[in-house]
ROMAR-858113 format. One record per residue (C-alpha): z, y, x; residue in one letter. Coordinates in steps of 0.001 Angstrom, whole numbers. Layout:
BEGIN
c3/c2/c1/aa
Z/Y/X/a .
...
This chain:
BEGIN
c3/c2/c1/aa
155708/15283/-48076/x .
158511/15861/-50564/x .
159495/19313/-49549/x .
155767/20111/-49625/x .
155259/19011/-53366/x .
158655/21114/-53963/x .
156381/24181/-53011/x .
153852/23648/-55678/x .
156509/24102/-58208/x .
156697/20825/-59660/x .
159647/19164/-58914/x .
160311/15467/-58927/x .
162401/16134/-62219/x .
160380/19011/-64134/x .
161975/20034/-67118/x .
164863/21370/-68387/x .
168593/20847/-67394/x .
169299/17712/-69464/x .
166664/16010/-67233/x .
167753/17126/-64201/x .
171485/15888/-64830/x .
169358/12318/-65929/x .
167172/12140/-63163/x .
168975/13764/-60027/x .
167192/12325/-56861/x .
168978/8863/-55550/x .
168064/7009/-52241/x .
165985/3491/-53683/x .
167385/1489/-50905/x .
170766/2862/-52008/x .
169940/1358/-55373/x .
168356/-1415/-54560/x .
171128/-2486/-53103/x .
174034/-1532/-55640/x .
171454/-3072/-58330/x .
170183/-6566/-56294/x .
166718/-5330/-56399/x .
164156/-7212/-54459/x .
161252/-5675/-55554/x .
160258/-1993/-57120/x .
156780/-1467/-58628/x .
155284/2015/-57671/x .
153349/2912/-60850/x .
151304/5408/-61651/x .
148736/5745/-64821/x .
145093/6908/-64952/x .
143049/9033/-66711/x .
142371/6261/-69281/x .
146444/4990/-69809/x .
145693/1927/-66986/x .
148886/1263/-65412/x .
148352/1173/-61780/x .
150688/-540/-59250/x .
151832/-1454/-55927/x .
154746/-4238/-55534/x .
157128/-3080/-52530/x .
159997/-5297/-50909/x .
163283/-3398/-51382/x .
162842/-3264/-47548/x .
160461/-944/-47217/x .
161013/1383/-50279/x .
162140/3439/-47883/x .
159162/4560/-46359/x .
157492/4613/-49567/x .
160243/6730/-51007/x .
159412/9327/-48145/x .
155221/8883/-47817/x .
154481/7301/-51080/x .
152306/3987/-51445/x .
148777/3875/-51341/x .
145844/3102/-53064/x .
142389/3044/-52789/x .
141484/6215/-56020/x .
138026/5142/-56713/x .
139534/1688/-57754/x .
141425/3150/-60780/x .
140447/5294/-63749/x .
140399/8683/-61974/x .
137452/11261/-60953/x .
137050/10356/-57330/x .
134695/7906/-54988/x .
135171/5477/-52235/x .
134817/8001/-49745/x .
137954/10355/-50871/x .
140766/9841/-48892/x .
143844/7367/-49469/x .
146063/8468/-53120/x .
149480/8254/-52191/x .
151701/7776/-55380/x .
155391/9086/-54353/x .
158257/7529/-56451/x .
160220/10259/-58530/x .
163736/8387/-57514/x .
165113/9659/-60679/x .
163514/8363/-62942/x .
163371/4403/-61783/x .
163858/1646/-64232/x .
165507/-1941/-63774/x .
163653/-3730/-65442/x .
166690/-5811/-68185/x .
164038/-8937/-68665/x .
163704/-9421/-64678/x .
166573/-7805/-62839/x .
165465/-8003/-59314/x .
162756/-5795/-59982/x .
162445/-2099/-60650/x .
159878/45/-62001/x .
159444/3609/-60500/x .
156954/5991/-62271/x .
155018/8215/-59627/x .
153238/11526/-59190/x .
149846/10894/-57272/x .
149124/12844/-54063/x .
145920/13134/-51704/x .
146227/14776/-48160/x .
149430/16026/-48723/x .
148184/17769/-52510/x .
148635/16727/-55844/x .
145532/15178/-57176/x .
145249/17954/-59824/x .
143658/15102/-62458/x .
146339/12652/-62661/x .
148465/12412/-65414/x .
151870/12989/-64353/x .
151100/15670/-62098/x .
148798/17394/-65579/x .
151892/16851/-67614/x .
154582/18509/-64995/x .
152144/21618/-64148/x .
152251/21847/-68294/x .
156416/21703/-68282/x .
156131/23564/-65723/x .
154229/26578/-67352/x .
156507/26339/-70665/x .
159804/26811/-68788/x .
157900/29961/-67154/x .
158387/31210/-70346/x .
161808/29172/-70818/x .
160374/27160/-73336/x .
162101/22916/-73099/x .
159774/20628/-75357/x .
161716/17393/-76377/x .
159502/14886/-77974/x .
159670/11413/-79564/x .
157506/8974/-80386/x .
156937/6170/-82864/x .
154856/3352/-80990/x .
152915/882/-83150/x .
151606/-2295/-82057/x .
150353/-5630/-83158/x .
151719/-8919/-82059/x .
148513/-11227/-81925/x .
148020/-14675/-80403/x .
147060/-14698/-76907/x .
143195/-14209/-77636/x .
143884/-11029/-79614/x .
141754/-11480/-82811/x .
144438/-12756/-84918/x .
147782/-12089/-85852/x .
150634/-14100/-84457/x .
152122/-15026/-87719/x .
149817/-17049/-90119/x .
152284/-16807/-92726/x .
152645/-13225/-92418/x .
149377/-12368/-95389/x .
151043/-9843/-97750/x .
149086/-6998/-99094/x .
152356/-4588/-98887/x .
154099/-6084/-95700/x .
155340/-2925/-94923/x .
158971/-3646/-94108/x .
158881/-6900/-94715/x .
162516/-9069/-93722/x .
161055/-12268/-93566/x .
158382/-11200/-91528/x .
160669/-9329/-89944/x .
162935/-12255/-88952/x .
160076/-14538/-87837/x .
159825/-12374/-84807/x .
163098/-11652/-84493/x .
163360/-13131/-80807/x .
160272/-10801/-79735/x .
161752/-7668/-81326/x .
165388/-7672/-80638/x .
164919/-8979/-76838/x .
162666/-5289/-77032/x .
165149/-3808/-78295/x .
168078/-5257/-76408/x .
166721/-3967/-73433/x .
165991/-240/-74336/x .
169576/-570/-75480/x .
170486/-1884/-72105/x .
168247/1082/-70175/x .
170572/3613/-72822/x .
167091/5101/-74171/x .
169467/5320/-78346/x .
166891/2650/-79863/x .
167959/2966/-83643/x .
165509/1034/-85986/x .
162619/-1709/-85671/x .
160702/-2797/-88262/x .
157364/-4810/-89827/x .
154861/-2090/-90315/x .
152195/-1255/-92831/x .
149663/-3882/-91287/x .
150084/-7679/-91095/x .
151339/-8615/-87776/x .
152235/-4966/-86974/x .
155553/-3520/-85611/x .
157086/-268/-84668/x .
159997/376/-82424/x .
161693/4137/-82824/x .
164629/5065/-79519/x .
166093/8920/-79574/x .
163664/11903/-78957/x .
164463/13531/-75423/x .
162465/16074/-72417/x .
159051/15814/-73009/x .
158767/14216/-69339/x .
161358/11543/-69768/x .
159596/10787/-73338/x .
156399/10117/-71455/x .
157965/8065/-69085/x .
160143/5880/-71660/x .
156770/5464/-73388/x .
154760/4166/-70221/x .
157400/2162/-69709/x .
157410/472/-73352/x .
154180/-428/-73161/x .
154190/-2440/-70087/x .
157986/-3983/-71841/x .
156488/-4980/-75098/x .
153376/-6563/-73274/x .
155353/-8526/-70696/x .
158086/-9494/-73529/x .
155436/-10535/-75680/x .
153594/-12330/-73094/x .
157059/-14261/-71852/x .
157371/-15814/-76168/x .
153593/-16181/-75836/x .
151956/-13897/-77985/x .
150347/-10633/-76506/x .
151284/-6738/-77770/x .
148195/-4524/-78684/x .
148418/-842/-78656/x .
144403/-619/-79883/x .
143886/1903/-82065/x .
142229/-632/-84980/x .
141980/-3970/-83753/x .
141288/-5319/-87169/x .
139294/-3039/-89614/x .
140905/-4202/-93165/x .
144311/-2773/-92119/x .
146359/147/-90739/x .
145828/1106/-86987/x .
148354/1866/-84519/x .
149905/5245/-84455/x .
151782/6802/-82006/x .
153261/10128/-84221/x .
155042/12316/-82719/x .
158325/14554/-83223/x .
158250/17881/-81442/x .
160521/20783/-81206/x .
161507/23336/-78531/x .
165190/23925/-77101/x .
166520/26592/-74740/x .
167336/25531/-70970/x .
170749/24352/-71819/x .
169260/21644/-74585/x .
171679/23408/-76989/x .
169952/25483/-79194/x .
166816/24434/-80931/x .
164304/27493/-80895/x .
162181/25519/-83954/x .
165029/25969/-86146/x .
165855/28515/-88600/x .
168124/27226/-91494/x .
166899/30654/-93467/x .
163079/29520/-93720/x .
161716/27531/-96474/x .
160554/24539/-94430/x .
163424/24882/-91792/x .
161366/26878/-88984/x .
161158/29539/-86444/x .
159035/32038/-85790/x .
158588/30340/-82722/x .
158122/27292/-84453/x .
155206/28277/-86322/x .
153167/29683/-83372/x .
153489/26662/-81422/x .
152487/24520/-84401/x .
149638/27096/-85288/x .
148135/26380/-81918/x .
148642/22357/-82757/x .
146230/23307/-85570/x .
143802/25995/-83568/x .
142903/22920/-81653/x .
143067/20105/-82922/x .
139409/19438/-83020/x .
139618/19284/-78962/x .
143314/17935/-78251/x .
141909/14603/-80594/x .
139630/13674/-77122/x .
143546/13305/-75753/x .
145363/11947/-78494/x .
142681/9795/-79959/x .
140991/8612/-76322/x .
138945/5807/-77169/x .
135722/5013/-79331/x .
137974/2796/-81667/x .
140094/5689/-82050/x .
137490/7181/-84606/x .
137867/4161/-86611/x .
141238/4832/-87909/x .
141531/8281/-88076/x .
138355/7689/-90248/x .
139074/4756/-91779/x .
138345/3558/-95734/x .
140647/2761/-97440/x .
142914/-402/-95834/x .
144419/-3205/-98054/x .
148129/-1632/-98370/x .
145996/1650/-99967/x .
146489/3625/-97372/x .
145225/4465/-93495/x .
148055/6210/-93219/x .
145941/8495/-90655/x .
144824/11970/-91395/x .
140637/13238/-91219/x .
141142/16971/-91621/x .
143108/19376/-89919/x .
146003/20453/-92516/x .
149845/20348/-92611/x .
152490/20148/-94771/x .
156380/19228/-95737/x .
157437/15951/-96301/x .
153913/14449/-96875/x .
152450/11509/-94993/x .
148867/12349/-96030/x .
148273/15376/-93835/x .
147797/15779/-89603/x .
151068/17779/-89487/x .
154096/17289/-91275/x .
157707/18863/-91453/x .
159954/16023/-92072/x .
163184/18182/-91431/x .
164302/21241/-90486/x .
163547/22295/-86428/x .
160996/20218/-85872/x .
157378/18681/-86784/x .
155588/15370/-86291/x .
152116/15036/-85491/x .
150430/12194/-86936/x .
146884/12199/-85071/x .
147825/10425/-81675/x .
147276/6485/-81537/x .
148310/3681/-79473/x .
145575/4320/-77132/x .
147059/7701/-76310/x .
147800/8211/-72503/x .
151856/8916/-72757/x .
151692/11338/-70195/x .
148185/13250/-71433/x .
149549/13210/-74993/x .
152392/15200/-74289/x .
150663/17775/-72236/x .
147681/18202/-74544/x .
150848/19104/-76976/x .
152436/21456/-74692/x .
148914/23388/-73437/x .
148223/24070/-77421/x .
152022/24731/-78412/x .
152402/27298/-75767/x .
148730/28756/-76295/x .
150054/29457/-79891/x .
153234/30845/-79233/x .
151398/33156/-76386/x .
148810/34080/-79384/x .
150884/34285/-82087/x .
149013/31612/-83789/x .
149575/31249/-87368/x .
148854/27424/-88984/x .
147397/28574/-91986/x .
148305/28106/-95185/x .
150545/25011/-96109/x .
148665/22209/-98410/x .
151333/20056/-100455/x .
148596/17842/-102022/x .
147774/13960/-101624/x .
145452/13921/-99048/x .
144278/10946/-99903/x .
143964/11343/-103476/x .
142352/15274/-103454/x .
141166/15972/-99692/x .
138087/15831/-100945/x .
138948/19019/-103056/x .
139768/20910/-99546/x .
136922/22731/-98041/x .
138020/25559/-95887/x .
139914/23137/-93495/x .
138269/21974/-90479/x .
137596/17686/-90149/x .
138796/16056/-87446/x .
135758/14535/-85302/x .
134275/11502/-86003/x .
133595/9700/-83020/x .
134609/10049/-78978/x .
131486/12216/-78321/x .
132629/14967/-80640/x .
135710/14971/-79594/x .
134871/15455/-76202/x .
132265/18213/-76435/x .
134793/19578/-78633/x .
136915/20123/-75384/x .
134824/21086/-73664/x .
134072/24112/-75152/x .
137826/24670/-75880/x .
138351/27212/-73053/x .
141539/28550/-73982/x .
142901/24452/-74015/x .
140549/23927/-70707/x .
142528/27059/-69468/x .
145504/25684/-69836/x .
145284/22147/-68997/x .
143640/22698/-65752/x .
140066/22846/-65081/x .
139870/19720/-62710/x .
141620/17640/-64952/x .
139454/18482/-67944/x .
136224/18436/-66091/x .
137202/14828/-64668/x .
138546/13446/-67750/x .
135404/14611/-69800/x .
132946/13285/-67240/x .
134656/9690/-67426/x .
135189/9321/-71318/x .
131384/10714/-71334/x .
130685/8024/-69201/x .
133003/5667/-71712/x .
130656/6762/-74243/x .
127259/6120/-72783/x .
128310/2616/-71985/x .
129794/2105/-75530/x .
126130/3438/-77270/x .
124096/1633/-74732/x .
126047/-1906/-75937/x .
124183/-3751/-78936/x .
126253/-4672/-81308/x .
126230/-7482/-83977/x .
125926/-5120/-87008/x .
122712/-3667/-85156/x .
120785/-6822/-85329/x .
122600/-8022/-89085/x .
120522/-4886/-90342/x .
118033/-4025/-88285/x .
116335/-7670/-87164/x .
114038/-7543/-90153/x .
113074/-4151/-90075/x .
């Protein structure tokens, strides 16, 4: 099976050289061996960012190494029915994680297979065909991301800390050091796995956190951030509190974010292709086609980087009680500016500020690649630069488009992106649309408590 997936031109470590040399194939009994692993989990994520899993003795890993485990599709959040055949997920060996908190275990991410194809849909397999068509055109996307999350008691309607109340508790050190044990035994272990964690800290919201480790391939970004989630939840779970990535799981404060940094490099990971130390803002040519095609769709890439109906309620959010959503509406960029959907923080590179925590790691990056390399195929332009307080004056702007205001939107919106559709894959976009439609139909066929606080007496 693994010389036939090497046909399709998606190796088991897509991306540029620096990946390669990280994830060079490895035997897993080898390594369970040399490690003391009893166990790996064979994980692969769905269309809707569900973690899916099968737990293998180290003594058979072999055979799962070579046929890949298998699951039952219709079971998961993926396009198919009970009468498809078995979804194998096979292992990429190169990219499997020990997991620092329980060391005879190991997680392994995996590309999902069906009669000896890839299953066009699945994440993994959307984001590789996407590396795969930028290094065509030997184009290397490193990414990082800035994951948000709450730590709430188990039930997940409060915050963990009841003396944690300030209105600015943005970087707050005795918040800070109240959860100390949660954060640095997070943190201990990404320095462990060698991921370059460099800062933690108590974000805008009560109870909130984020957690920043070095930008890398776009790929091993998407892993590292599949990964983190399931850390964070099962370290937060061991202290007895439970990690939320929900976009807005409490409507008075800041939602969870998930921004990312994004640049381009040559093969080598040497040169930087963004940068251009004689431009204003620090960028290429090259730089500001790929971000101009960020901006010719963002109105469709939101049903990827803002997946969820709660989404919608912090990218459109009133005002929270720090003074600030700290989420952009409209589609506009900028320099150093925190108000806007784009920013340019430094020279090289850009960070996008639309994605949330419900954003699929692996879809998020690809949705990013597919309108990147539309606009440096185009030539897209991003339009003229706005260095105003969003917040303050957005509602002067009128010739920039909003961002959508629910799931629906977003979803018709792309649809009817064919150039994105194009590029993402057909399947993929025809199964992921069908689901969150389906999301959506059961979400405005729920009644809701506001429904009957205003409507009963009508």
């Amino acid at each position: 099976m693994t010389d036939h997936l090497a046909s399709l031109g998606i190796s088991s470590s897509a991306g540029g050289q620096g990946v390669a040399a990280r994830m060079a194939p490895r035997d897993l009994a080898e390594f369970a061996k040399e490690h003391g692993i009893r166990y790996f989990m064979i994980s692969f994520t769905d269309l809707f960012g569900g973690q899916r899993a099968k737990l293998v003795p180290a003594v058979a890993i072999s055979e799962m190494q070579k046929d890949g485990a298998g699951f039952a599709g219709f079971a998961t959040w993926l396009d198919l029915t009970p009468a498809d055949p078995d979804l194998f997920a096979l292992p990429d060996a190169g990219a499997v994680i020990q997991l620092p908190w329980r060391r005879d275990v190991a997680w392994v991410p995996a590309d999902c297979v069906m009669e000896e194809k890839h299953v066009a849909q699945a994440p993994r397999v959307v984001l590789k065909s996407l590396i795969a068509k930028a290094a065509a055109e030997d184009l290397y996307v490193k990414t990082g991301v800035e994951c948000e999350f709450f730590l709430t008691k188990p039930c997940g309607t409060m915050i963990s800390d009841d003396a944690d109340t300030a209105t600015k508790s943005c970087y707050d050190q005795q918040a800070l050091m109240r959860r100390y044990d949660v954060i640095s035994e997070i943190c201990d272990c990404m320095l462990e796995l060698g991921w370059g964690p460099y800062q933690n800290d108590h974000e805008d919201a009560n109870g909130q956190w984020e957690m920043n480790w070095n930008f890398d391939d776009a790929l091993v970004t998407a892993d590292r951030h599949a990964f983190f989630k399931f850390m964070a939840k099962s370290i937060a779970e061991k202290h007895g509190l439970r990690a939320t990535f929900m976009p807005k799981p409490f409507l008075g404060l800041t939602g969870n974010g998930c921004h990312t940094h994004i640049s381009v490099w040559d093969k080598s990971g040497s040169e930087n292709r963004f940068h251009d130390a004689t431009d204003e803002m620090g960028l290429s040519e090259q730089g500001y086609h790929f971000l101009g095609g960020i901006m010719r769709h963002a109105e469709a890439l939101a049903a990827i980087t803002n997946p969820t109906v709660n989404s919608y309620k912090r990218i459109n959010a009133p005002r929270t009680i720090s003074g600030a959503t700290w989420a952009p509406n409209s589609v506009t960029w900028t320099g150093n500016n925190r108000t806007h959907m784009v920013r340019v923080p430094g020279k090289g590179r850009f960070e996008l500020r639309l994605p949330d925590g419900a954003a699929n790691p692996y879809l998020m990056q690809a949705v990013i690649i597919a309108a990147g390399l539309s606009g440096v195929q185009k030539k897209s332009l991003p339009g003229k630069r706005l260095d105003i307080d969003m917040y303050q004056l957005g509602h002067t702007v009128t010739d920039a488009p909003r961002l959508p205001l629910n799931l629906l939107d977003a979803i018709r919106n792309l649809e009817k992106d064919t150039e994105l559709t194009e590029m993402l894959g057909k399947d993929f976009v025809q199964s992921y649309a069908k689901l969150k439609r389906d999301e959506w139909n059961s979400y405005a066929s729920h009644m809701t408590q506001w429904e009957r606080d205003n409507t009963l007496d009508i």
